[in-house]
C-alpha positions, 0 to 999 in steps of 0.5 A: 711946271710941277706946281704941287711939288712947288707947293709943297716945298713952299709949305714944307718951308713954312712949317720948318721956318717958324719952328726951327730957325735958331735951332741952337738949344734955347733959341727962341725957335728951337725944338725943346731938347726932349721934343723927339720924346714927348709924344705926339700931343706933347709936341702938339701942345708945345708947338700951339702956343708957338705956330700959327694954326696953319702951320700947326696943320701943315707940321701934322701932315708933314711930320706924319709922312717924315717930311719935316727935319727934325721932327716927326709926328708918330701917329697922325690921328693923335696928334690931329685929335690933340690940335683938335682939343687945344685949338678954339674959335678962329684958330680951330676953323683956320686949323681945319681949313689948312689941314683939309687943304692940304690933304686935298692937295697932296700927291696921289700917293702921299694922300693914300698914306695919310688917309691910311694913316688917319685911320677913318678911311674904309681900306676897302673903300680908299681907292675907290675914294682916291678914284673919284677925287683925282678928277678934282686935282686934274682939274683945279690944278690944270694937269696935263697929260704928263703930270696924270701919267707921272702921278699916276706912276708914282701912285701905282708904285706906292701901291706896291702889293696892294693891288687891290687899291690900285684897282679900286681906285682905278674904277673910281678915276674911270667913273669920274672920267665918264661923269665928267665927259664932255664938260670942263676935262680936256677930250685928251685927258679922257682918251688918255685915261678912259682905258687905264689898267 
């Protein structure tokens, strides 16, 4: 019951589908033949008179983490900036709400990269950031002890070297656990992860 993996293979479906299907050379979906070498904001302004503004977002947060076939996004920020510049109205606002959805609802590690990679984040400040924020995943996606534990696993992985991260964002997540005791956290996920290390 890996909801977020459900969700995310649904999405990452729905960013291939409209893009790719028919990927033969002039298929009304296909990428054009120099889609790998126009740059981010060709394949942005490309992509935007052809995809919903969903699924625009959707392919900036996939293709930055190499997550979308056939295609890529090499540096997030621009290609974010470029839908920011050729989107309007409706389309902006919908934009927005979907990318900054999405994010919210990625795994802990595939979050921290792409905060990274956004380049806005204080390097320093990211884990205590990640920290303060998981409290809300465990929340709104009904976690359970295992997936915290599996998450969490992972998360410590893709910190790798960077303990410093790690750190941080465990005294963020521990600060969150302490504010939020005793109201709508289940007593076993605060047992569980009040003591992380």
């Amino acid at each position: 019951m890996r909801r977020i993996a459900g969700v995310t293979a649904a999405m990452t479906l729905a960013v291939t589908l409209p893009v790719s299907c028919g990927s033969e050379k002039g298929g009304k979906n296909s990428y054009p033949a120099n889609f790998d070498k126009i740059g981010d904001v060709g394949r942005i302004n490309w992509l935007s008179g052809r995809v919903a503004p969903d699924s625009l977002a959707r392919f900036i947060i996939y293709g930055s983490l190499g997550q979308v076939k056939g295609a890529r996004v090499d540096t997030l920020a621009i290609a974010t900036n470029a839908a920011y510049e050729k989107l309007k109205g409706q389309d902006l606002d919908k934009f927005s709400a979907t990318y900054d959805a999405l994010v919210e609802s990625l795994p802990l590690a595939d979050k921290m990269k792409v905060y990274a990679m956004a380049g806005t984040e204080d390097p320093q400040g990211l884990g205590y950031r990640l920290g303060l924020e998981y409290i809300n995943t465990i929340r709104n996606d009904h976690k359970k002890v295992a997936d915290v534990s599996r998450e969490l696993e992972a998360f410590r992985k893709a910190c790798a070297t960077d303990t410093a991260t790690y750190r941080r964002f465990v005294i963020g997540f521990k600060t969150a656990l302490e504010n939020d005791h005793g109201k709508d956290l289940s007593e076993e996920i605060y047992n569980t992860f009040i003591n992380l290390h």
